[in-house]
C-alpha positions in Angstrom: 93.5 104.2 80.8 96.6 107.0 81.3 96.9 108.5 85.0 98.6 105.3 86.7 102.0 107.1 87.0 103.0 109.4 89.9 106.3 112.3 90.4 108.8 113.3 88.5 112.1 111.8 89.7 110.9 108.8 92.1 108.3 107.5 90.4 105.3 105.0 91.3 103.0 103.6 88.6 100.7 100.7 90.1 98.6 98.7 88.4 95.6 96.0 89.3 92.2 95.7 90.5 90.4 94.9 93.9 89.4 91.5 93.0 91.9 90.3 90.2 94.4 88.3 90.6 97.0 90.9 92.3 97.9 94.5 92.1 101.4 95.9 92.1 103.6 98.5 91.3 107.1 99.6 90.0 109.1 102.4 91.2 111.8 104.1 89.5 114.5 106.5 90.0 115.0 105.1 93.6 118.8 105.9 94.1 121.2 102.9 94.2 122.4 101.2 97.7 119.7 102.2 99.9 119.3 99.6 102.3 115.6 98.1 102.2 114.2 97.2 105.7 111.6 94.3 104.8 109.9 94.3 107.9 109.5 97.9 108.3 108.1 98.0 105.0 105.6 95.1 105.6 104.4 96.6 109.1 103.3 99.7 107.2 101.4 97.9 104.7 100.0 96.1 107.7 98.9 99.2 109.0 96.3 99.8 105.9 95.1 96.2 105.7 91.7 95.6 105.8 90.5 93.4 108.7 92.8 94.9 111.5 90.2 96.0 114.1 86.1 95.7 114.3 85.9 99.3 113.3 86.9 98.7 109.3 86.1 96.4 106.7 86.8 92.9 107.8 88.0 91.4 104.2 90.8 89.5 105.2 93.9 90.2 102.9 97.4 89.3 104.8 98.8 91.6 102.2 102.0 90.5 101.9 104.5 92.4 99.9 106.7 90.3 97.0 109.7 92.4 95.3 110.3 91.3 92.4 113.0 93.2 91.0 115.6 96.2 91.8 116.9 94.8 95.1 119.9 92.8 95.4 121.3 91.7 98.7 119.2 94.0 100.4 119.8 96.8 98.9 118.7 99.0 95.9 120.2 98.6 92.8 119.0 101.5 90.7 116.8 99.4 88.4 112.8 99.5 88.8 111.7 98.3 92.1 108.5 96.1 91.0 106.6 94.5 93.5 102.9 92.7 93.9 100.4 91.9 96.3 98.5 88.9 96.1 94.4 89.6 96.5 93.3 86.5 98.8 90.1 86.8 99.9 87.6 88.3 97.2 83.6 87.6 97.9 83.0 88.9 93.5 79.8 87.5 94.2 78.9 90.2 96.7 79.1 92.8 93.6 77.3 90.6 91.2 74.1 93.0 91.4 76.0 95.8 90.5 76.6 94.9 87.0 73.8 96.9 85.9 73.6 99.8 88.3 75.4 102.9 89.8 76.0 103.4 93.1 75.5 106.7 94.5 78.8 108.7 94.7 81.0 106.0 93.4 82.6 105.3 90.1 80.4 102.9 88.6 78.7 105.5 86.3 81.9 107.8 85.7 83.8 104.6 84.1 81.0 103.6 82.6 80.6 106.5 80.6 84.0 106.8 80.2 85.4 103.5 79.0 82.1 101.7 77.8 83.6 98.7 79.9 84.2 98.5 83.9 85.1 96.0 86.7 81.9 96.3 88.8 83.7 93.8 91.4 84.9 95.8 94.1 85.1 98.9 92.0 87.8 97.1 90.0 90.9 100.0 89.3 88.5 102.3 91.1 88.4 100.6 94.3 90.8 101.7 97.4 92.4 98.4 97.5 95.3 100.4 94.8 96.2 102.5 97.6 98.3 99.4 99.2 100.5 99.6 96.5 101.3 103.5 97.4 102.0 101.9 101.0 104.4 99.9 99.9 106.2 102.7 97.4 106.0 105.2 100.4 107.7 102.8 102.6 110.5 102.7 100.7 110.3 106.7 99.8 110.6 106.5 104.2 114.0 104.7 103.9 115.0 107.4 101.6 114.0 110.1 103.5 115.6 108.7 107.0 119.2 109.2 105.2 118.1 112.8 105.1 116.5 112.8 108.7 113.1 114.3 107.7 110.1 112.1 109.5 106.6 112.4 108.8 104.1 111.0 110.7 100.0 111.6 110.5 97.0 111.1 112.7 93.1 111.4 113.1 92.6 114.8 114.0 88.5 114.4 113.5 85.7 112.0 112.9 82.2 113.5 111.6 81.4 116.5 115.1 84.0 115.1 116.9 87.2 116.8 117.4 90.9 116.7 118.8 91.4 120.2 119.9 95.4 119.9 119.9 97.5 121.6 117.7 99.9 119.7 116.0 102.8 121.0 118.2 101.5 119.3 121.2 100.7 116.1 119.7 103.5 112.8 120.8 103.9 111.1 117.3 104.4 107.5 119.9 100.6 107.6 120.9 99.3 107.5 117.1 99.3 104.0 117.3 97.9 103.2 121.0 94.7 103.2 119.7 92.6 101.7 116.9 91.5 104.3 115.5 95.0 105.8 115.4 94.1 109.5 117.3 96.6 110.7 119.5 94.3 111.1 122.2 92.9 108.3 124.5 90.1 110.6 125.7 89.0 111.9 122.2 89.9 108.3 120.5 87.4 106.4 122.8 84.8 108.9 121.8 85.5 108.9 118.0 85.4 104.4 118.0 82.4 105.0 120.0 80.7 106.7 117.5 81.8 105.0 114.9 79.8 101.8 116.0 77.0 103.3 116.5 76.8 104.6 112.9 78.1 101.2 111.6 75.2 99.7 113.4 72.7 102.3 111.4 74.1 100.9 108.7 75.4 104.2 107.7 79.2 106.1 107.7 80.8 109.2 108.5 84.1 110.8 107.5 86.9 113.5 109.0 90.0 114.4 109.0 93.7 113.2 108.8 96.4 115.6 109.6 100.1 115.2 108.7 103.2 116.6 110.1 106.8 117.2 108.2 109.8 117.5 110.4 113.2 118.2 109.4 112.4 119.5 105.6 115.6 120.9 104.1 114.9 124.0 103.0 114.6 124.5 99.0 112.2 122.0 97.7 109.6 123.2 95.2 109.6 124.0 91.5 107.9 127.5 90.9 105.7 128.4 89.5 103.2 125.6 89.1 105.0 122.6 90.5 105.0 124.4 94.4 105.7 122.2 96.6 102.1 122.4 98.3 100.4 121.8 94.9 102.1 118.7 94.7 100.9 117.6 98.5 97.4 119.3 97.5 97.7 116.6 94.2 99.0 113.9 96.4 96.5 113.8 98.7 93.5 114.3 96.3 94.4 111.5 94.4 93.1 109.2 97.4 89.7 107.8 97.4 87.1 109.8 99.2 89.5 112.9 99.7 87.3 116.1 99.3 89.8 118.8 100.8 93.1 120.0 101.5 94.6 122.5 103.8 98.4 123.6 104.5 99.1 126.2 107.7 96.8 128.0 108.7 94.9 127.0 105.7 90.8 128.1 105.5 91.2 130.0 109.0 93.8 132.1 107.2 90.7 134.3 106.4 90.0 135.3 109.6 93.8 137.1 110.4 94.9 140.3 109.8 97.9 140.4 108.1 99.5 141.5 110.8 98.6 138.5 112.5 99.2 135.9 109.8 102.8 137.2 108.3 105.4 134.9 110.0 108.3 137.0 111.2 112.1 135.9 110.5 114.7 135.9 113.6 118.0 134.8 113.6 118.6 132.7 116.6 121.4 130.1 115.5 119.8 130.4 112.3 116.9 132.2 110.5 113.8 131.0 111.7 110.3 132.4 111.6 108.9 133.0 114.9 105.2 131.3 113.9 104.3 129.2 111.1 101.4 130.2 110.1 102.5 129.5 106.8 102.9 125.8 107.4 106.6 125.5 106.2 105.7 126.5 102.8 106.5 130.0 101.6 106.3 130.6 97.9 105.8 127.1 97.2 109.5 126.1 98.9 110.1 124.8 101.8 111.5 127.3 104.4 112.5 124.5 106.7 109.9 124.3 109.2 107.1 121.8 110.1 105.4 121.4 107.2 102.1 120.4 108.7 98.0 120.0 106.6 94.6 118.3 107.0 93.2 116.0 104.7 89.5 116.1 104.5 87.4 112.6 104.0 84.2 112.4 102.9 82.1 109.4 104.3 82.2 106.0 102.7 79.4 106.0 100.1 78.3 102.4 100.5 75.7 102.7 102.7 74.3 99.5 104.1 70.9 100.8 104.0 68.3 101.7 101.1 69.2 104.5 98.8 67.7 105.4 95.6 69.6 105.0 92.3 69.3 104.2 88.6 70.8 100.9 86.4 71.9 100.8 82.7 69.0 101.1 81.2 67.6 104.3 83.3 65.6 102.5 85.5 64.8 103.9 88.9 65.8 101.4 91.5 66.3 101.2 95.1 69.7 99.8 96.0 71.4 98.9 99.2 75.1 97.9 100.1 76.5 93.8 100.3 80.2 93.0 101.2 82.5 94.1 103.8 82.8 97.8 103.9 84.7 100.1 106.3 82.4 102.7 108.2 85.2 105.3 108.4 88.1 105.2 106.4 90.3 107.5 108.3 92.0 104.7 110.3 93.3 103.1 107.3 94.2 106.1 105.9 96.3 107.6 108.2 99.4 105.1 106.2 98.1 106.0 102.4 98.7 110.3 103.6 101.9 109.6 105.0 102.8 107.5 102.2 101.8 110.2 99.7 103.8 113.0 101.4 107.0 110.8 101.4 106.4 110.1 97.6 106.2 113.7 97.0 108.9 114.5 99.6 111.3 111.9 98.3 110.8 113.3 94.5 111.5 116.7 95.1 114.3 115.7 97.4 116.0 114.2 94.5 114.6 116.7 92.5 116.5 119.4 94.4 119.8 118.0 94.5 119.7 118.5 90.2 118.9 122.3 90.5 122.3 123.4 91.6 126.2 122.2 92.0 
């Protein structure tokens, strides 16, 4: 199985499955004598931990972080950065019926197909439980990132119908994490957890949307023509599970401007600026230097705890319904795995950059 590796410069492969032993990672081409913050980097893989509220799965994993290499006396050394997370609290016998049959919208038949051979537990590789590995690389892409002052931060912008109808600009990154179901907005937050127990008690799920804001990008980082920066986001972000969409500026709406009302116009007040950013801080695939700013479209969970129809092995039409812990809505957890991607993909091209010219 190839496609474990991520960027160019600072690089993440990760390896392990939901319910073996451990999964883990190594990241190289982290720059020497950065100074690791241990805490901050275990409070943001708290932050995607299962367990942490009544509105997501309640597996209980304390995920706890264990370098392994590339750190000495706190800080980097240069060499790879390997790290792993114990799994503590696997149930394998709540997949044990799925050895022979294909959920609807998940892996099970994909790998199948694919590899002749798959780890029905959990999903095995395919299960979400990698992404706390890319928590843990994009903490430390963070640290990096903070020597060059550019801060990220994301939020729930949308669950299923329901919608935060703030821009970006208006939103206080301090109030992200007031609430459980990490939306900016008490009004719109209380409304989204609402709903989201009354679907979990239909047994059912819904999905929305994460958006993610990039402040202080230096301006320059992209590789034309097909390593822009936004096609590496766009790649970033669709590499997490249950990602259907991505959007940058003004995005899908772009089709309903003139161009006359889209084109962001230059000034030069202490520096060239444009006056609007429609273009989201991305202007042929470089950063311009403004807020970078996209959505992140999640589908629902597909296990359903309900009856749904399927198939098994053999071709058999079966009816199938969901065991196990399972979150409703992902988007709470997720919020950490999309700002963890952007600062991988920031952090690489940062480092990137600084090779292009003297």
């Amino acid at each position: 199985m190839s496609g474990n590796s991520f960027g160019n410069i600072f690089t993440l492969t990760t390896f392990g499955e939901s319910h073996g032993e451990a999964i883990g990672g190594i990241i190289d081409g982290c720059p020497s004598d950065l100074k690791i913050d241990f805490d901050f980097i275990q409070h943001e893989s708290d932050r995607r931990k299962p367990g942490q509220s009544h509105i997501v799965t309640q597996r209980k994993e304390n995920d706890a972080v264990h370098f392994l290499s590339g750190i000495f006396e706190g800080l980097t050394t240069g060499a790879p950065i390997g790290f792993v997370i114990n799994n503590e609290n696997p149930k394998s016998k709540d997949y044990s019926h799925l050895k022979d049959t294909y959920r609807p919208s998940h892996a099970d038949f994909t790998y199948q197909q694919k590899y002749g051979h798959r780890d029905y537990r959990g999903g095995g590789r395919s299960s979400a439980r990698e992404t706390a590995c890319r928590v843990v690389a994009g903490a430390v892409a963070k640290l990096l990132l903070n020597h060059y002052n550019v801060q990220l931060f994301a939020y729930v912008s949308q669950v299923h119908n329901i919608k935060l109808n703030k821009s970006h600009t208006e939103i206080n990154a301090a109030d992200i994490e007031k609430n459980i179901i990490r939306c900016p907005d008490e009004n719109t937050a209380q409304q989204m957890i609402e709903h989201i127990e009354n679907i979990r008690k239909q047994g059912d799920t819904v999905g929305g949307t994460i958006t993610c804001v990039v402040k202080n990008t230096p301006i320059g980082l992209g590789e034309p023509v097909f390593n822009k920066l936004h096609a590496e986001l766009a790649k970033a972000m669709l590499s997490i599970n249950a990602v259907k969409g991505f959007e940058y500026g003004a995005g899908f709406n772009s089709i309903n401007y003139k161009g006359s009302e889209l084109n962001d116009i230059f000034e030069n007040k202490g520096g060239i600026h444009t006056k609007t950013n429609h273009s989201g801080g991305i202007q042929g695939g470089i950063s311009n230097g403004e807020d970078i700013y996209f959505n992140v479209a999640f589908k629902p969970v597909a296990t359903l705890m309900q009856p749904q129809q399927s198939v098994n092995s053999a071709g058999d039409e079966i009816i199938l319904e969901g065991r196990g812990r399972h979150d409703p809505c992902v988007l709470p957890r997720a919020v950490p795995i999309v700002e963890a991607m952007a600062a991988l993909v920031l952090a690489d091209y940062l480092l990137l950059n600084k090779t292009t010219k003297l």
